[in-house]
N, C-alpha and C positions, 0 to 999 in steps of 0.2 A: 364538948371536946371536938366533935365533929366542925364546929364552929370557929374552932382556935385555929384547928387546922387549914379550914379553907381558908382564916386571914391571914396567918403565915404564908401560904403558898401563894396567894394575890399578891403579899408583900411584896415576895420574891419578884414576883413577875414586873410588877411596878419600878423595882432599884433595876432590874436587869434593863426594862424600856429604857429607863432614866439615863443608866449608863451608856446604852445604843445609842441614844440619843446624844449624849453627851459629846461620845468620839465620833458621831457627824458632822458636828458643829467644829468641832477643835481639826477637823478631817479638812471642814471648808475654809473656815479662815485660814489654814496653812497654807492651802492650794491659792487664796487670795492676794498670799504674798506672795507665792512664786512668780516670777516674768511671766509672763508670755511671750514665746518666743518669737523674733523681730525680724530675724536675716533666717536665709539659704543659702547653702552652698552649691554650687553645680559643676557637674563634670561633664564637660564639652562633647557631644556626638558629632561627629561629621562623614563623609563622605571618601570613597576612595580606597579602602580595604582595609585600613589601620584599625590595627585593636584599640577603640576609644576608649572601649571599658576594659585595659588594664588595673593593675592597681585596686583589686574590687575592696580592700578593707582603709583603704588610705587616707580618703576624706572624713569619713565617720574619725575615725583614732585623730586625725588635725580638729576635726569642729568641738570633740572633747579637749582636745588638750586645750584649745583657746578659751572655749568655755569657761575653762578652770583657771588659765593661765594668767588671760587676758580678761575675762570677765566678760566677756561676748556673749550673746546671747543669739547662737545661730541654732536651729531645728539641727538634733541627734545623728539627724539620716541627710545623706548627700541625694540632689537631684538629678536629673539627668535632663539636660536642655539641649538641643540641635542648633546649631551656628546659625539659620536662617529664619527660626523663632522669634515671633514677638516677647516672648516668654524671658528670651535672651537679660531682658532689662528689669527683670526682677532680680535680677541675683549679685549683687556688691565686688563678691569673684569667685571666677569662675576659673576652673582648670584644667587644661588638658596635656592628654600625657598619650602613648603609644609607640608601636616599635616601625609603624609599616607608611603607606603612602595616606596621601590627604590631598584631597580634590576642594576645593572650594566654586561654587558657581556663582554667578554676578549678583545674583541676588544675597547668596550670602557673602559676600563679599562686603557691599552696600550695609548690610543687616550688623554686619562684628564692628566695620567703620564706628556706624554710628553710635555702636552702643561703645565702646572706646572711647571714641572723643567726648560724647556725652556721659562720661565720669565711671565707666565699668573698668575693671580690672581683669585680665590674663595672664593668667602663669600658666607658661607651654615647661613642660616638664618632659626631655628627651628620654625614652626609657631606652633609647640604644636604636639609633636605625631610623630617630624622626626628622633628622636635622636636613638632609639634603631632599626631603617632600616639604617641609615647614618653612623652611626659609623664601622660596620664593611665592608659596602659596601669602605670605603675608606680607610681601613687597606686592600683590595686587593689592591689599588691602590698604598699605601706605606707601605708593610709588616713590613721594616726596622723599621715603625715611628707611632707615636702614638700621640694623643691630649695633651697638656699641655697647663696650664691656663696661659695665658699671667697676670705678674702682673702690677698694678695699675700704675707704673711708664716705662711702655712699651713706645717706641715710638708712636706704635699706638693711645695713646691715647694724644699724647702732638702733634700732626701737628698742623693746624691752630687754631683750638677749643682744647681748655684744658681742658680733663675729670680726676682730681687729684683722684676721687675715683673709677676710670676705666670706664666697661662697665655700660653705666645708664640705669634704669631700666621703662621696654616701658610698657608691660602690663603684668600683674598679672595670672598666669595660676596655680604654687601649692604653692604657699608663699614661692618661693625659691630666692634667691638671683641671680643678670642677672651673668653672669660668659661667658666669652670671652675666645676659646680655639684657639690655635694652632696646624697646624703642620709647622714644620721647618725643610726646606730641605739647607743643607748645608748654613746655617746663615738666610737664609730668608723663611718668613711665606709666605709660598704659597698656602696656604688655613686658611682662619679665620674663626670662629663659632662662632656664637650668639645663646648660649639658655638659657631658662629661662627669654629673652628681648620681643623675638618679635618686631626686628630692625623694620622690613620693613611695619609694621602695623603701627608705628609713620610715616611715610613714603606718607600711604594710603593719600587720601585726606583728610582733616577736615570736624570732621561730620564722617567716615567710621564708626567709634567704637563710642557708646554713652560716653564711659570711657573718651576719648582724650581729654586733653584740650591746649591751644597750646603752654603751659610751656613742656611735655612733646612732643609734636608736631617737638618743637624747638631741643629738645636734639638729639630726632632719625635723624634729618634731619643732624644736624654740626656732629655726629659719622659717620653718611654714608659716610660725605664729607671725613671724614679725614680716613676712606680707603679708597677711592678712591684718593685721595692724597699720601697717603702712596703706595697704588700698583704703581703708574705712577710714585713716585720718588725714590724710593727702588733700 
């Protein structure tokens, strides 16, 4: 009897290994299918007093929705890169947003150039108060070139989501209409502006702003997608 028991109990121990084992293996191959993740995203640091790190939930909530959306495959968490960074050119795009001033110095002036015309993406994103420190801080950057309003029938606005009446409009700051600029270096927009939107505040979690409701929720979230579509296919 003492005997029956101890092989019972071995049994046991053996099917429980067996099945540990089992849901390791079925644990690894699952994880073998998953991606590895390929791109980052980064939110721009710079210089000058402006809140760079506005918007703390807004890139995370964009790199999921593309994930899902677009089938992207960018790392969960957003980075944080400084404009005069080598670092800078790791990242496909990159976006900055704030309310206050922005200092640029030669060096990184040089450093955002290069990664620009050499195939990086920026979307400056006005959270109210950046337009008249950003605008000329990025006429150092491209003396040659200057902001023009991308129209209504732009690519950017027909990737996967179709905006037929352009940039949609996120939140309300002077009763002005959202209006989406450009600059374009030799055929391609290598820095986008949203002002007057407030992209990245539709972006925020649900609930950030009393305002949001998740009709515009939805809009800021499929325009994000489709630059970030547009810079990776461009």
């Amino acid at each position: 009897m003492k005997f029956s028991i101890l092989n019972f109990q071995f049994s046991k121990i053996v099917r429980l290994l067996a099945f540990c084992f089992g849901l390791l293996a079925f644990s690894f191959l699952l994880s073998a299918f998953q991606p590895v993740p390929s791109y980052r995203m980064a939110k721009l640091k710079y210089n000058g007093g402006g809140d760079w790190y506005a918007d703390r939930t807004a890139l995370p909530n964009l790199i999921a929705f593309c994930n899902s959306n677009l089938k992207t495959n960018f790392y969960p968490e957003e980075s944080i890169v400084e404009v005069g960074s080598k670092e800078l050119f790791n990242f496909p795009f990159v976006y900055m947003t704030g309310h206050g001033n922005v200092v640029l110095s030669d060096q990184e002036v040089k450093n955002l150039r290069q990664y620009l015309t050499g195939g990086g993406f920026l979307h400056i994103d006005d959270n109210y108060g950046l337009d008249k420190f950003i605008r000329p801080q990025m006429k150092k950057v491209f003396p040659e070139l200057s902001f023009v309003e991308l129209p209504a029938n732009h690519v950017v606005y027909n990737q996967k989501f179709k905006f037929p009446g352009g940039l949609p409009k996120i939140h309300e700051h002077d009763n002005k209409r959202p209006q989406g600029f450009a600059l374009i270096y030799k055929g391609r927009v290598v820095c986008y502006y949203t002002f007057e939107c407030d992209l990245g505040n539709g972006w925020e979690d649900y609930g950030t702003y009393p305002e949001d409701t998740q009709e515009t929720r939805s809009k800021a979230l499929k325009m994000g997608a489709n630059l970030v579509q547009y810079a990776l296919t461009q």
